[in-house]
N, C-alpha and C positions, 0 to 999 in steps of 0.2 A: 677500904680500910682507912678509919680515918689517920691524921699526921700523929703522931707519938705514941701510938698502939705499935703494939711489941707482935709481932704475926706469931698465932698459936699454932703449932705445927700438930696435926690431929689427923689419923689412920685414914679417915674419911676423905681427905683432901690429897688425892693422889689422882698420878696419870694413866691409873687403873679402873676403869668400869667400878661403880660400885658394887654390883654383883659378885668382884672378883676379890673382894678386901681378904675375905678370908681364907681363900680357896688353896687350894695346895700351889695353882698356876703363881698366884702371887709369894706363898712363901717358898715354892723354888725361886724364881726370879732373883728374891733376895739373898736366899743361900749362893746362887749362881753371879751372883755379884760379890759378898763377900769372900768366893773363893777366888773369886777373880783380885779383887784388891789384896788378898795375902800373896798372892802369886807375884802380884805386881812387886811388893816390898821384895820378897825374895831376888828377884830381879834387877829392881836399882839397888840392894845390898849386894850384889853377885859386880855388876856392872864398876859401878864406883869405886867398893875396895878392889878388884882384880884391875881398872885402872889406873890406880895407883892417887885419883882425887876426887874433891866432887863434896857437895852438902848435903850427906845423908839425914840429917831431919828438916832440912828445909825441903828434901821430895817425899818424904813421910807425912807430911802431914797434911799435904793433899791430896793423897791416893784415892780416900776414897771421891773429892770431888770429880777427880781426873776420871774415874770409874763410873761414876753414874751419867758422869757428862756424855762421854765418850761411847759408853755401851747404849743409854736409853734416850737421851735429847739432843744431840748434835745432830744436822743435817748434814750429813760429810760422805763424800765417797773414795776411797783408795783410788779408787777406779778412774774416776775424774777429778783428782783433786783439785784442781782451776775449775769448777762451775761457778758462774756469775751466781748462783741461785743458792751456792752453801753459804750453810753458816759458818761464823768466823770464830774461830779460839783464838786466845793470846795469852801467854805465860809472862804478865809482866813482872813478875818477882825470878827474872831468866834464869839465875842461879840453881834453879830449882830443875833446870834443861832434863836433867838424867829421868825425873820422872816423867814429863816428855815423852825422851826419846823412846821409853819402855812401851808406854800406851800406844803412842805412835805406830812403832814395832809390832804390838799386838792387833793391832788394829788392820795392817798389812801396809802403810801407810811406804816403811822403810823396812828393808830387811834384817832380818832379827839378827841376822848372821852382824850387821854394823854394832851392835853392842860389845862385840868380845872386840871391834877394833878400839873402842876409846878409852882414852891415857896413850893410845900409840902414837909416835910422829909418823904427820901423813893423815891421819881420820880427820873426817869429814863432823866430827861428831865433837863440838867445841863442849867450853865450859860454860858459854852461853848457846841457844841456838842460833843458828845460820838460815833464814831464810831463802837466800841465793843458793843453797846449796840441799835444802832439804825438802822434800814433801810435807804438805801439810803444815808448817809449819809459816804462820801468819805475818810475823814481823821479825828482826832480830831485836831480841831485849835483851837486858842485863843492866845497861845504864837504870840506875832505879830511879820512879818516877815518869819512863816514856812509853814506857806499853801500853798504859792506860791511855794516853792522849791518843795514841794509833788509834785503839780501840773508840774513841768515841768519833776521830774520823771516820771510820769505817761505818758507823751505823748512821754519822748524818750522809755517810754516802748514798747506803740504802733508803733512809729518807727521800733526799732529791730523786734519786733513780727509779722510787717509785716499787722498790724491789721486798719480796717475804723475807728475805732472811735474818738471820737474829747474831747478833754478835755478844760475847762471851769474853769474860776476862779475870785471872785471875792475879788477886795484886797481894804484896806481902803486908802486912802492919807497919814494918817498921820503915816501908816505902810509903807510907802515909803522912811523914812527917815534910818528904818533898812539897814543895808549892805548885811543881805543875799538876801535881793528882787535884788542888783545889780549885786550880785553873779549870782545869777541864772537867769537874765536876759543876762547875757552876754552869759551864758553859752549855754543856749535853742536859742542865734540866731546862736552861732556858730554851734549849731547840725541841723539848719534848722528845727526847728518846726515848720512849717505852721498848724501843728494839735493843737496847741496851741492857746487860746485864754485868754488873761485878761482881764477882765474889772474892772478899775480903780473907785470908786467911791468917785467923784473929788467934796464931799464938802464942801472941804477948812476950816472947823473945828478938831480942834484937844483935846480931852478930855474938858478941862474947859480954851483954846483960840484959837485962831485964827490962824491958820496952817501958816501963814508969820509972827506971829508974835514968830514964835518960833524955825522951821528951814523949810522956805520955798524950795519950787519943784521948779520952776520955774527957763527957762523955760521947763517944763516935759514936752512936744509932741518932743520935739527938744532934750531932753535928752535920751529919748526912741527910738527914728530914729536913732540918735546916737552909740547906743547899738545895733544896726541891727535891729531893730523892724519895722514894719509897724505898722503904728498910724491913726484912726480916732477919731474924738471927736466928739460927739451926747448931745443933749438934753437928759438926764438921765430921764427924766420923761414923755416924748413924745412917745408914745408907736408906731405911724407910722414909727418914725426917727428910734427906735431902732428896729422894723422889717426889714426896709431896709438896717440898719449897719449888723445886725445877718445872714441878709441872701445873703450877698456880702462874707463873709469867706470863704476861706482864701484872704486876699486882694491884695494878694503879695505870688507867689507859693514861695517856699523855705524861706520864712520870718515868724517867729511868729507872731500874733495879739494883738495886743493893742486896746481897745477901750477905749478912757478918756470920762468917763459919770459925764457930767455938771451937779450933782445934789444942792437938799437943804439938809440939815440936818434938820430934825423936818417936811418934808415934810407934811399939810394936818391938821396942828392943828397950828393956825393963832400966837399963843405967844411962840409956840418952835422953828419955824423956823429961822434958820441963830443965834440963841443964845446960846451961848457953858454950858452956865450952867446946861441947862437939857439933859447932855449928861447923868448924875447920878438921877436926879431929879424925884421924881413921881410927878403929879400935886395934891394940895389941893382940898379940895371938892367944891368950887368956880371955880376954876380952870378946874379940873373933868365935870363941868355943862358946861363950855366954852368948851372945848375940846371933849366931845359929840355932842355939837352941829356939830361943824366944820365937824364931821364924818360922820354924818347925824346918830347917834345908839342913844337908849334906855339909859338914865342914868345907869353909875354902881353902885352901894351897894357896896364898898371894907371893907372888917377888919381883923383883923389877921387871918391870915390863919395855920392851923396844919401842 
């Protein structure tokens, strides 16, 4: 692909046999993932407000990356989560931990039963992650702007080392304004990490406005090609598009990966989306009833928690 081509995302370009484009195997698969990422929201909405805090559209709106990542392209095992030989995830936009910890959970990584502990004194289950303390879990982030630099250590590690694995990161937008994310993007295309991959979660909010109205990206696929990168931009929430984005890597040998994912913030509950206020915000118990519904879940009971 050449440098400022926009990557077509197209049915045919998947990490499914072409034989199987149309087949029922492939659109279970997909129903079997989008039921899986509804579940998920249910979950860091369950989690979150019965903790008492937490960025419910900052972990919305990568569900479904977290979900195709995590069920069809990561090399990870519960089982052995310290293999020299897995692939590496990193949450570097940390705030976003609860979606995480949910995938995690599901994943068998931690046990599910640790969700109903956080917001309590005592869990192990921070407002960022804890790597010293958690499975699975690659770096501690939250400072924004450091996850990515980890992340590109890591893949020039497997570099030298000589090693398959691939490493994985996702960053927020409005952590794109930091200078070490352009540090370390210059850096990892100058070392050729094609074992590198980011994905950008591009949606365009930042804490309590509007990411242009505060220090706009733009334009970022053109700033990132710039920096040696190879760039695609996908539908952040279309689970086909970002199977066939995930399973095209590396897009470009000798180049790092970029994928800019067009999301919403507030993904999936009708009065959060695209509104920067409930970056901090729980919803009211009117609010709560609306926001249940949207999810298709059980009303919550929230009250202080120990």
């Amino acid at each position: 692909m050449a440098d400022g081509q926009t990557c077509e995302l197209r049915l045919s370009e998947t990490i499914m046999p072409q034989s199987t484009l149309e087949s029922p195997t492939r659109q279970a698969l997909i129903e079997e993932l989008q039921g899986f990422a509804a579940e998920m929201r249910r979950n860091i909405f369950r989690t979150i407000c019965l903790g008492g805090g937490g960025h419910l559209p900052a972990c919305f709106s990568i569900v479904e990356i977290l979900t195709v990542l995590y069920r069809r392209i990561l090399r990870v095992n519960p089982v052995d989560p310290k293999n020299p030989d897995r692939d590496r995830f990193l949450l570097s936009k940390g705030h976003a931990a609860v979606a995480l910890y949910t995938i995690l959970a599901e994943m068998g990584f931690l046990d599910a039963a640790l969700l109903e502990t956080y917001g309590h004194s005592g869990t192990i289950l921070g407002g960022h992650p804890d790597m010293h303390k958690l499975s699975g879990v690659e770096a501690s982030t939250g400072a924004l702007g450091h996850g990515f630099p980890f992340s590109v250590g890591m893949a020039l590690a497997g570099k030298m080392d000589h090693k398959s694995y691939r490493t994985f990161v996702v960053l927020g937008d409005g952590e794109c304004q930091e200078g070490s994310i352009w540090e370390a993007a210059m850096f990892a295309a100058q070392q050729g990490l094609d074992n590198l991959t980011a994905i950008l979660d591009y949606n365009k909010l930042q804490a309590l406005d509007r990411l242009d109205s505060i220090v706009s990206l733009e334009p970022l696929a053109e700033k990132w090609r710039s920096f040696g990168w190879s760039v695609c931009e996908v539908d952040g929430h279309d689970i086909p598009s970002l199977l066939n984005t995930f399973g095209r890597i590396p897009f470009e040998p000798g180049k790092p990966n970029l994928v800019v994912a067009h999301t919403i913030k507030g993904k999936g509950i009708s009065f959060m989306e695209n509104v920067p206020i409930w970056h901090y915000r729980l919803p009211n118990p009117e609010e709560m009833r609306t926001a249940c519904r949207d999810l298709g879940m059980d009303e919550l009971m929230t009250g202080k928690r120990e």
